[in-house]
C-alpha positions in Angstrom: 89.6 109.4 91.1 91.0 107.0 93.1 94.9 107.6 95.2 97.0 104.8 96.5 100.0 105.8 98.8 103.6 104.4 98.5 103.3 101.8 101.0 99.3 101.1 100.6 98.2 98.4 98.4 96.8 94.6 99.0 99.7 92.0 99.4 99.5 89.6 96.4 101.7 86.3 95.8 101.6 85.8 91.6 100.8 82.6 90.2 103.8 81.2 88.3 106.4 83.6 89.8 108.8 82.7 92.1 111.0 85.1 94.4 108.7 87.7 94.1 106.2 89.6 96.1 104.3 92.9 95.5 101.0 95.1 96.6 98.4 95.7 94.1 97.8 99.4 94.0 94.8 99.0 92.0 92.4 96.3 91.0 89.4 95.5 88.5 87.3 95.8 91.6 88.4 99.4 91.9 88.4 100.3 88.1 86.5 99.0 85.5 89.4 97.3 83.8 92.8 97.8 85.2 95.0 96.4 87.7 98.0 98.1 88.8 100.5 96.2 90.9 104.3 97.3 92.4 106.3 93.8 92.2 109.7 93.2 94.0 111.8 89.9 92.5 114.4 89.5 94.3 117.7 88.3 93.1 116.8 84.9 91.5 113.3 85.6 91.1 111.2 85.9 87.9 108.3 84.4 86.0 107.8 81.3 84.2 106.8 80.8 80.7 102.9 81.5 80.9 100.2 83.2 78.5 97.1 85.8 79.7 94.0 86.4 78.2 94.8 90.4 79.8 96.9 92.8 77.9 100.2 93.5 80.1 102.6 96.5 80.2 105.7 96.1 82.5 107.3 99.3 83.6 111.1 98.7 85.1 111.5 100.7 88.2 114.7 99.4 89.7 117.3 96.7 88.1 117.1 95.0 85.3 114.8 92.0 83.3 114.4 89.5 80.6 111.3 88.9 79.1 111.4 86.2 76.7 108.4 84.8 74.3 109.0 81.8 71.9 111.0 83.6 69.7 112.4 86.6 71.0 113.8 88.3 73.9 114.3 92.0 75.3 116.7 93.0 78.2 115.1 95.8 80.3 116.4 98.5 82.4 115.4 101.1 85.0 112.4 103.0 82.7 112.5 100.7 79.9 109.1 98.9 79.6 107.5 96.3 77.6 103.6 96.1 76.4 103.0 91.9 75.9 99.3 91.2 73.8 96.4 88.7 74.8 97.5 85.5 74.6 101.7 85.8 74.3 103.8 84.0 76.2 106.1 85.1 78.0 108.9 84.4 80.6 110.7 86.2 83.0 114.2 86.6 84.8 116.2 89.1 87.0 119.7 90.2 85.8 122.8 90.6 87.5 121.7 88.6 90.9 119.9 92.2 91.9 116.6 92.9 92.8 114.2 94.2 90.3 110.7 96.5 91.3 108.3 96.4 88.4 105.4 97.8 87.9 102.8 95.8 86.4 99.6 97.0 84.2 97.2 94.6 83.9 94.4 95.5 81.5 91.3 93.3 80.9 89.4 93.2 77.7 
């Protein structure tokens, strides 16, 4: 088993997000295939239009998101969350000019 406290984690800065910072609570060096990571966006922050090879579950803490793909889009709220497959693409943006905490589930193959 492996704990991570509230305020423990690694610092992180994500590639293609902007406005955003976070701790990874867990990473594939920990487990065999899972990161976990607690992101803050603040009010104009989000994430652009990108694709992963890693299967990706976001989990709305606080605030509220859009996640939009080619074709679709899904406004989230506090505990709504959103599982995005290998290869989608996706985009991100924070609603309402608040800040958003998500956490992220990053699972590789």
């Amino acid at each position: 088993m492996i704990s991570v406290k509230d305020a423990e984690g690694i610092p992180y800065e994500a590639a293609k997000h902007s406005e955003v910072y976070g701790l990874q609570k867990f990473t594939e060096a920990d487990t065999q295939r899972t990161t976990v990571c607690y992101s803050y966006f603040q009010p104009n922050g989000g994430a652009e239009m990108s694709s992963s090879p890693k299967e990706r579950v976001y989990y709305v803490v606080k605030g509220s998101i859009t996640v939009s793909g080619p074709n679709e889009k899904h406004v989230l709220g506090k505990g709504d969350c959103i599982y995005i497959a290998p290869g989608e693409e996706r985009d991100m943006v924070i609603n309402n000019g608040k800040p958003a905490e998500v956490l992220v589930f990053i699972i590789t193959p």
